[in-house]
C-alpha positions as CSV (number, residue, x, y, z in Angstrom):
1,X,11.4,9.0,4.8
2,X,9.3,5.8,5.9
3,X,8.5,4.7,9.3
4,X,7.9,1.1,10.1
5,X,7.2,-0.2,13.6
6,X,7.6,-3.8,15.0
7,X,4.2,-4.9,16.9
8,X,3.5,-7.5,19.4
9,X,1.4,-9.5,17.1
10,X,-1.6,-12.1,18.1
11,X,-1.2,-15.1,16.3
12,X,-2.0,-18.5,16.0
13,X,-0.1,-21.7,18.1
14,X,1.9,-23.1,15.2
15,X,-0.2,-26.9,15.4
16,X,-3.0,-25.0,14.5
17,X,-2.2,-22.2,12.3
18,X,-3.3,-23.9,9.1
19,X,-7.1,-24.8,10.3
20,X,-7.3,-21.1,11.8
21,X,-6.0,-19.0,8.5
22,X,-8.7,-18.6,5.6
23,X,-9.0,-16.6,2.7
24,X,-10.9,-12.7,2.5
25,X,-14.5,-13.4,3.8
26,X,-15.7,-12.3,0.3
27,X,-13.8,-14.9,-1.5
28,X,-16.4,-17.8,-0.3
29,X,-19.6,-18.9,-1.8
30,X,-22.3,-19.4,0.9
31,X,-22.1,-23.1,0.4
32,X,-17.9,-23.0,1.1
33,X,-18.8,-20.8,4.1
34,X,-21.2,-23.0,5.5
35,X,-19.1,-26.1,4.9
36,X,-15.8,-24.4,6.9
37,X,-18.1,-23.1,9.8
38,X,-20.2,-26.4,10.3
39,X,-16.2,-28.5,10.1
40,X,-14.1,-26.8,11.2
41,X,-14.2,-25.0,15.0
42,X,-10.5,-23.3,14.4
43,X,-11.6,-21.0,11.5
44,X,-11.1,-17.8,11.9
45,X,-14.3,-17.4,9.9
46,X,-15.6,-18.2,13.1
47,X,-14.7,-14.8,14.6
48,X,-15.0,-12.9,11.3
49,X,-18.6,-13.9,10.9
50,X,-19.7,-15.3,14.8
51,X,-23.5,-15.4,13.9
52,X,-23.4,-16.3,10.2
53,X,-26.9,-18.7,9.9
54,X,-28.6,-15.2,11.7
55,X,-26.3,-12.8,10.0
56,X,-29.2,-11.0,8.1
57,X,-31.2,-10.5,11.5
58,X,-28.7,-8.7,13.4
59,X,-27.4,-5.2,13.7
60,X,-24.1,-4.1,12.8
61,X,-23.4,-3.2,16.6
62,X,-24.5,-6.6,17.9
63,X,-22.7,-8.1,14.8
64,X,-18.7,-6.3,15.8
65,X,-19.6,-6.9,19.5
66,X,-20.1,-10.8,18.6
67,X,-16.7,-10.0,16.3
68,X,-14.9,-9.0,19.6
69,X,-16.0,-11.5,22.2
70,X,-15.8,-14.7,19.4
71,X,-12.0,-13.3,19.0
72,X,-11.9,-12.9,23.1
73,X,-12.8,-16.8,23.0
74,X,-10.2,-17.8,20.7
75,X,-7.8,-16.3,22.9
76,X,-9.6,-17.5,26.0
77,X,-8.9,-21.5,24.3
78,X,-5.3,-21.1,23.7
79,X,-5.9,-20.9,20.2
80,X,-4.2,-17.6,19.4
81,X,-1.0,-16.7,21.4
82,X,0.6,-13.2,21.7
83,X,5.0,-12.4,21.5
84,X,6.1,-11.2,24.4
85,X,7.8,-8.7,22.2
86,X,7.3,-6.2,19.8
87,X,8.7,-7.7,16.3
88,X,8.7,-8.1,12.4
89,X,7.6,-11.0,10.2
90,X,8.6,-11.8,7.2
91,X,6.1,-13.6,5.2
92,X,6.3,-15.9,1.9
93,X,2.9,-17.1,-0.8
94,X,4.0,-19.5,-2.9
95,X,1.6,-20.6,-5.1
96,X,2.0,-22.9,-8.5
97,X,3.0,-20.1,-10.6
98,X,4.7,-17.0,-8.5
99,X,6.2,-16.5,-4.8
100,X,5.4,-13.4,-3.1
101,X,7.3,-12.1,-0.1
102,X,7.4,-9.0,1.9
103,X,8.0,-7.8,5.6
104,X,4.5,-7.7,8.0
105,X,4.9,-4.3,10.2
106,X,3.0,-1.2,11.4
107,X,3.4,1.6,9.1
108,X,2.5,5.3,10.6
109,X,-0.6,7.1,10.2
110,X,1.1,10.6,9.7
111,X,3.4,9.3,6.7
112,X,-0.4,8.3,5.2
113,X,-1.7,11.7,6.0
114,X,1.3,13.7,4.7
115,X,1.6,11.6,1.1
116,X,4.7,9.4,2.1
117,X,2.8,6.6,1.8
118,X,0.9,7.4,-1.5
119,X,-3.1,6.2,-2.9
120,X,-4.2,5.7,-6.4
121,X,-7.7,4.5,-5.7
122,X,-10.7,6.4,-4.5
123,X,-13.0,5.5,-1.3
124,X,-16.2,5.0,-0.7
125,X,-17.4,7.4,3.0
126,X,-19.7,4.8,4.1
127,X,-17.2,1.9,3.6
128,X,-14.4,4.4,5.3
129,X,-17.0,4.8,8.3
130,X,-18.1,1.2,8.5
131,X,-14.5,-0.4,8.8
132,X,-13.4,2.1,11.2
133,X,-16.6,1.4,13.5
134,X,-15.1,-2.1,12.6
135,X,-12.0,-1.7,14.1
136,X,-13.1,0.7,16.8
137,X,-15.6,-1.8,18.5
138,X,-13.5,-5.3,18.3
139,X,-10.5,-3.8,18.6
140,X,-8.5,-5.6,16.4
141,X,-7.2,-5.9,12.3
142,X,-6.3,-8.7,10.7
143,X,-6.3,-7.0,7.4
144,X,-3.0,-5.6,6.4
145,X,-2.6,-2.7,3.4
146,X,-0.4,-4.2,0.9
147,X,2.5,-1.7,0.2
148,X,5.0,-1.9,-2.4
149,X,8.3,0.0,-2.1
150,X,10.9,0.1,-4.6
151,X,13.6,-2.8,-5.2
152,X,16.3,-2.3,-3.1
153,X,19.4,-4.7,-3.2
154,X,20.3,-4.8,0.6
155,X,16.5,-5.9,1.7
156,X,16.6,-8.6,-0.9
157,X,20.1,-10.0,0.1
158,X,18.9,-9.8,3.7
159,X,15.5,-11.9,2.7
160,X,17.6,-14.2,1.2
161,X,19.5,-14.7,4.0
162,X,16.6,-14.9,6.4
163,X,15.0,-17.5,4.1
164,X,17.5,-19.6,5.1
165,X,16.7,-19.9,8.8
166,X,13.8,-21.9,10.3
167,X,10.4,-20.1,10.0
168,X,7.7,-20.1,12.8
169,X,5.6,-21.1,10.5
170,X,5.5,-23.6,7.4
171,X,2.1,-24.5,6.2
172,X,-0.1,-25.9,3.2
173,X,-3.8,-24.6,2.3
174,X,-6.6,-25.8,0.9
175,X,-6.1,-23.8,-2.3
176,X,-2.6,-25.5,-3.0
177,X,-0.8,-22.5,-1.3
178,X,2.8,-22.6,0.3
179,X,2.7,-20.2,3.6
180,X,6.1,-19.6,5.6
181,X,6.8,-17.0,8.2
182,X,10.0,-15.6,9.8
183,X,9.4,-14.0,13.2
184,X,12.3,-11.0,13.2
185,X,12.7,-10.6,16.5
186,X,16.7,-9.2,17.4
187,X,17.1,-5.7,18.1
188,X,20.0,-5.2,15.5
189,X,17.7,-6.4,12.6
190,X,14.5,-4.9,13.5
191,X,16.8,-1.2,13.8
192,X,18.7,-2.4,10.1
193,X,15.1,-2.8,8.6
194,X,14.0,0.7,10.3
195,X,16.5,2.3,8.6
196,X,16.7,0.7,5.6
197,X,13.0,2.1,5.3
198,X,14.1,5.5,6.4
199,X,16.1,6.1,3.5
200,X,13.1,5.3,1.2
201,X,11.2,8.4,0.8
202,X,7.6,7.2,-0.7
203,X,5.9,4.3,-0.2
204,X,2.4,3.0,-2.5
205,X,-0.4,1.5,-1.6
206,X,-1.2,-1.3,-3.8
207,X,-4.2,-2.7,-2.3
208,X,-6.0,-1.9,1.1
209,X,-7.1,2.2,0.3
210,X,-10.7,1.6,2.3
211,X,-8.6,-0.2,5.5
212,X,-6.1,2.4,5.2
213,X,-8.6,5.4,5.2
214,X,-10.2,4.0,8.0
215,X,-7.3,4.3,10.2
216,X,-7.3,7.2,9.4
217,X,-10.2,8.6,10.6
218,X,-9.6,6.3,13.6
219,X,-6.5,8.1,14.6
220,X,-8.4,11.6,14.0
221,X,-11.2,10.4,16.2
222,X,-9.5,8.5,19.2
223,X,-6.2,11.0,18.7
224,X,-6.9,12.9,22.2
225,X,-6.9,9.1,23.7
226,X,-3.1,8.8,23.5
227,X,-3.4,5.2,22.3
228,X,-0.1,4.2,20.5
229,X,-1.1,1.6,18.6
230,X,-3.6,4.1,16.6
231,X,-0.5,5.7,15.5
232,X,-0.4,3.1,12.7
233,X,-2.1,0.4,10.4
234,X,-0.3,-3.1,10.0
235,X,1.2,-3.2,6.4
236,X,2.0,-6.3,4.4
237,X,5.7,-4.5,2.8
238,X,6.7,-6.1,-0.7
239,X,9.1,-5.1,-3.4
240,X,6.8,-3.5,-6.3
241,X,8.5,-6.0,-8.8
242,X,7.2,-8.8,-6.7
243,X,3.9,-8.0,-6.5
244,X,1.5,-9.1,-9.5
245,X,-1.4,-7.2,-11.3
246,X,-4.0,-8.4,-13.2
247,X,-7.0,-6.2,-14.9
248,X,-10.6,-6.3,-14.0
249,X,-12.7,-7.2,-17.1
250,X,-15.7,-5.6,-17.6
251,X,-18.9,-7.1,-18.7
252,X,-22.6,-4.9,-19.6
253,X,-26.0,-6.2,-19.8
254,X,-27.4,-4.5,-22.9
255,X,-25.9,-2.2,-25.6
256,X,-28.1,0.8,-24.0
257,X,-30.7,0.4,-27.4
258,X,-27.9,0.3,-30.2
259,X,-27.7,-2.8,-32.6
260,X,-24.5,-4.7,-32.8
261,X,-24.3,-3.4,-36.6
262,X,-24.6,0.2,-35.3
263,X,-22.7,-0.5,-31.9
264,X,-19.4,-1.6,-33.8
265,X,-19.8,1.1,-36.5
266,X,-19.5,4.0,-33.6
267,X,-16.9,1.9,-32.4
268,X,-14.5,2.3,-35.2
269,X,-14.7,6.0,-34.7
270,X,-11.5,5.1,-32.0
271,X,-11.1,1.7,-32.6
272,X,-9.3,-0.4,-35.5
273,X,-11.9,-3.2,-35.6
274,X,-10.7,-6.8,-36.2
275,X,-13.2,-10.1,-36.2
276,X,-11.4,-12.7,-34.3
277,X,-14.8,-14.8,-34.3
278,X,-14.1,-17.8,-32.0
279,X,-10.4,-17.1,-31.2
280,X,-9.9,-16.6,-27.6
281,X,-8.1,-13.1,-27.8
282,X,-7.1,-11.0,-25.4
283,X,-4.9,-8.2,-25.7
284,X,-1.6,-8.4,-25.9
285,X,-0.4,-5.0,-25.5
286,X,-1.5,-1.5,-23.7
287,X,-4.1,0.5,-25.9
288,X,-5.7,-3.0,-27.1
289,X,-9.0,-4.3,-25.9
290,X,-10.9,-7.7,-26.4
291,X,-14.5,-7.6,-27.0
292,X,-16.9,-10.5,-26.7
293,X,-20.1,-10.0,-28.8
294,X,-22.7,-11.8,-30.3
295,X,-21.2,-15.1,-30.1
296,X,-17.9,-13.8,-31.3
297,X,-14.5,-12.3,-30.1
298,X,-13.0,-8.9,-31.7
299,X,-10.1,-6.9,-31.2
300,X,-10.1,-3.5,-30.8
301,X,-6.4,-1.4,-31.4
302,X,-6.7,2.2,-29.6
303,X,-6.2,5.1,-32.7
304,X,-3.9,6.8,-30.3
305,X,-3.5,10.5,-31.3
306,X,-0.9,13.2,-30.5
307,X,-3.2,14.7,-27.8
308,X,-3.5,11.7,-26.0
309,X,0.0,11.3,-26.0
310,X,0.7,14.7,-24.4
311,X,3.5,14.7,-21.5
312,X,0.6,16.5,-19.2
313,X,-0.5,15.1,-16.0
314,X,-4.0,14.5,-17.5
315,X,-2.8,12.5,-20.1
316,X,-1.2,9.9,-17.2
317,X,-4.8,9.6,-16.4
318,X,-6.3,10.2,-19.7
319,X,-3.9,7.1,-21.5
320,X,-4.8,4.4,-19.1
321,X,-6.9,1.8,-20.7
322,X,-9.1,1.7,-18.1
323,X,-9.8,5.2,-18.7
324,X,-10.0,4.4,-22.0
325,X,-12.7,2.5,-22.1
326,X,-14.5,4.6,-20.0
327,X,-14.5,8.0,-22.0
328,X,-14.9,6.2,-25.5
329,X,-16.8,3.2,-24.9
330,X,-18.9,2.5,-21.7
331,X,-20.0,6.5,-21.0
332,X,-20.6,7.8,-23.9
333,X,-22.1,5.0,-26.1
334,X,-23.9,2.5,-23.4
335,X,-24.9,5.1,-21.3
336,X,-22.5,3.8,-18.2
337,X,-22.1,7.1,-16.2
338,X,-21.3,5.3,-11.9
339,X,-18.5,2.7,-12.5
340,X,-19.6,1.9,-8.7
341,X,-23.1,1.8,-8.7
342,X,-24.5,1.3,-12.1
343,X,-26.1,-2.1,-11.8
344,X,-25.6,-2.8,-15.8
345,X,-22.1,-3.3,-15.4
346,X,-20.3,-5.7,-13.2
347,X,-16.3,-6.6,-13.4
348,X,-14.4,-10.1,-13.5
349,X,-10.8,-10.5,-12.3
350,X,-8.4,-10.7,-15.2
351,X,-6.8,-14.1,-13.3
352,X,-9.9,-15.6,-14.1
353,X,-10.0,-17.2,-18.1
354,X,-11.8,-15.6,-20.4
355,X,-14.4,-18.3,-20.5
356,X,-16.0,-16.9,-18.1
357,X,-17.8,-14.0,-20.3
358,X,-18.0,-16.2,-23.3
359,X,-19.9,-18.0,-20.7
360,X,-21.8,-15.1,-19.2
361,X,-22.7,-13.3,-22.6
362,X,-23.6,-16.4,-24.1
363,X,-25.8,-17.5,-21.2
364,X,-28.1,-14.2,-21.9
365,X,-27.7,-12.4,-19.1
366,X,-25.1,-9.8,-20.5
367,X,-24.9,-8.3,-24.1
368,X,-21.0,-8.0,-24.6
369,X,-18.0,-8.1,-22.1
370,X,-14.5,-6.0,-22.7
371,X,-11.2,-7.4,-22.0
372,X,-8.4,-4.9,-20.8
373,X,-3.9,-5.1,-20.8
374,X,-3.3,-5.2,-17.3
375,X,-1.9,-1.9,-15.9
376,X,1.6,-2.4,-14.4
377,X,3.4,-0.9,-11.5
378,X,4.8,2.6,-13.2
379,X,1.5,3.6,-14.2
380,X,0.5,3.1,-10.7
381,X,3.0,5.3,-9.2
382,X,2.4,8.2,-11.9
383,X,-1.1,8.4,-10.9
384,X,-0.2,8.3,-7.4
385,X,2.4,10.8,-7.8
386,X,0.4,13.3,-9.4
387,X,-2.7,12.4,-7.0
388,X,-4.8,11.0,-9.9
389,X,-6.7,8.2,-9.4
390,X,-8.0,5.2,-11.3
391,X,-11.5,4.1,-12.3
392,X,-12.9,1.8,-9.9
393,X,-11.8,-1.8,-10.6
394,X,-8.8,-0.9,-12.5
395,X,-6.2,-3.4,-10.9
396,X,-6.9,-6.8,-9.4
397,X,-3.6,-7.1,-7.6
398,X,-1.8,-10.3,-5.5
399,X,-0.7,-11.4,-3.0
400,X,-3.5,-11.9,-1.2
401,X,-3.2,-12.2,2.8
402,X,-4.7,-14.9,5.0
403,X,-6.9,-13.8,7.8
404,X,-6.0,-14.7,11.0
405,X,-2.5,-15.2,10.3
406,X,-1.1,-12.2,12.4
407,X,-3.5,-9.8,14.1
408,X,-2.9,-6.2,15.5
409,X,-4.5,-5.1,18.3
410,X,-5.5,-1.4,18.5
């Protein structure tokens, strides 16, 4: 059974919510950050980063206090508004290849901690510790976990139907993105959605494990305070055949001493080898790997054995390519033992082309890069099921939210 709340939201005045909305801080280059906080005074980059030319010389107190009173200001100017009402949103990305909707609403703390709402990635204490001081001293997310539930025929018909009435908001972005939001504001829906939720009895995170955790241990640590709204995290809600996942791609900076010669001959001890010199290849199925080399492109067919295809839980883990990779390739032969921390290996989206490590390896700097089958939704929930959990950087997954959009006030 899942529990969803409506939330009186912050948001954005609708004449202004496409200057204020912008992409994961992350996502920018210093020179795109530099360009939207010198143009444009409505960024929400403005609140996210409030001393970026002095961000460096500043502690991480100062820096969430400046967070807090930047995000005061824009309230201050009339630039955010709040609903007099606790609600629902439902929210639409279209971009030029796939549309993405799902429902925007608080999902509770408790279903996290009692495995209703299941995880399949790991977390990192310190980034656990540093969001929730995030969130403890400004007093706000804008961040929501992405959530996938399964396909369920009355929530699509009523999305459908709800797509049909005028949205609060309809707006373009600078990355040729289609945003429209639905406020969902009556009594009879927001109970209809409550329970349709009820009836569902696990939920997945699909992206958002680090912001989730965090609330966590904001709830455990503020739980004597009696503050409601610590009683859940926002959640963006979507349909797990709506959401899209794409692999991270893996590229190494040396072959940890071996020679190509020798490197590809201890490959083939797992591997059927085949030379697809300057084809662009990538694999087509699960248990298939690209490899960029030496100025040329191979691929690389898993010799799957009857172990590995064992019905036991370890073999959920065991037979992800991911995984894969790891046990046969990157640990044992190039010496790769901290997927997190090892500074010889760094990862590149899978929705990026695979130019970019031709690029990369050819420019020097790396010796080889791997290309991996994306992992797809099942083998996300059988992990999570069976509280396994994937390699760092397994799954690059969208949609993607817009900061700023909606914010929940703790």
């Amino acid at each position: 059974m899942s529990k969803i709340i409506p939330f009186k939201a912050v948001r954005p005045t609708p004449d202004k919510v496409a200057l204020v909305t912008c992409r994961n801080y992350d996502d920018y280059s210093p020179a795109e950050l530099a360009a939207w906080l010198n143009f444009n005074p409505y960024s929400f980059l403005h609140v996210i980063n409030p001393a970026y030319i002095h961000a460096q010389k500043i502690t991480l107190d100062k820096r969430f206090k400046g967070v807090a009173h930047k995000y005061q200001d824009f309230k201050n100017e009339g630039i955010f508004i709040e609903d007099d009402k606790p609600v629902f949103f439902l929210y639409q990305i279209q971009n030029k290849t796939q549309s993405f909707t799902g429902i925007i609403a608080g999902t509770s703390v408790e279903d996290y901690k009692n495995n209703v709402i299941k995880k399949h990635e790991d977390t990192l204490q310190y980034r656990v510790e540093l969001f929730k001081d995030y969130l403890h001293q400004t007093g706000f997310n804008t961040e929501p976990v992405l959530i996938t539930y399964p396909d369920h025929s009355d929530v699509n018909n009523w999305i459908g139907e709800k797509k049909k009435s005028q949205p609060i908001y309809n707006y373009s972005t600078t990355n040729k993105e289609q945003h429209t939001v639905w406020k969902i504001d009556s009594n009879e829906e927001i109970k209809w959605l409550q329970n349709q939720f009820a009836a569902i009895p696990e939920l997945y995170i699909a992206d958002g494990h680090h912001r989730s955790a965090s609330a966590e241990l904001l709830y455990d640590q503020d739980q004597h305070l009696g503050n409601e709204n610590l009683n859940y995290f926002m959640s963006f809600l979507i349909a797990e055949s709506n959401v899209k996942i794409y692999e991270y791609n893996r590229i190494i900076r040396d072959l940890n001493g071996h020679s190509k010669d020798d490197f590809i001959l201890k490959l083939s001890e797992h591997f059927i080898i085949k030379s697809k010199e300057q084809e662009l290849w990538k694999p087509q199925s699960k248990f298939e790997f690209g490899m960029y080399l030496d100025g040329s492109f191979y691929a690389l067919f898993y010799k799957v054995n009857d172990n590995d295809n064992s019905k036991s839980q370890n073999s959920i883990l065991a037979n992800l390519d991911a995984q894969i990779l790891y046990d046969k390739v990157l640990q044992p032969l190039l010496g790769i033992e901290d997927l997190r921390n090892d500074e010889r290996i760094e990862y590149i989206p899978g929705k990026q082309s695979i130019l970019t490590i031709k690029e990369l390896v050819d420019e020097g700097e790396f010796e080889v890069g791997f290309m991996l089958y994306p992992s797809d939704i099942s083998e996300i929930k059988a992990l999570a099921d069976n509280n396994l959990i994937m390699p760092p950087k397994s799954t690059y997954i969208e949609p993607k939210f817009r900061s700023g959009l909606v914010v929940y006030e703790l």
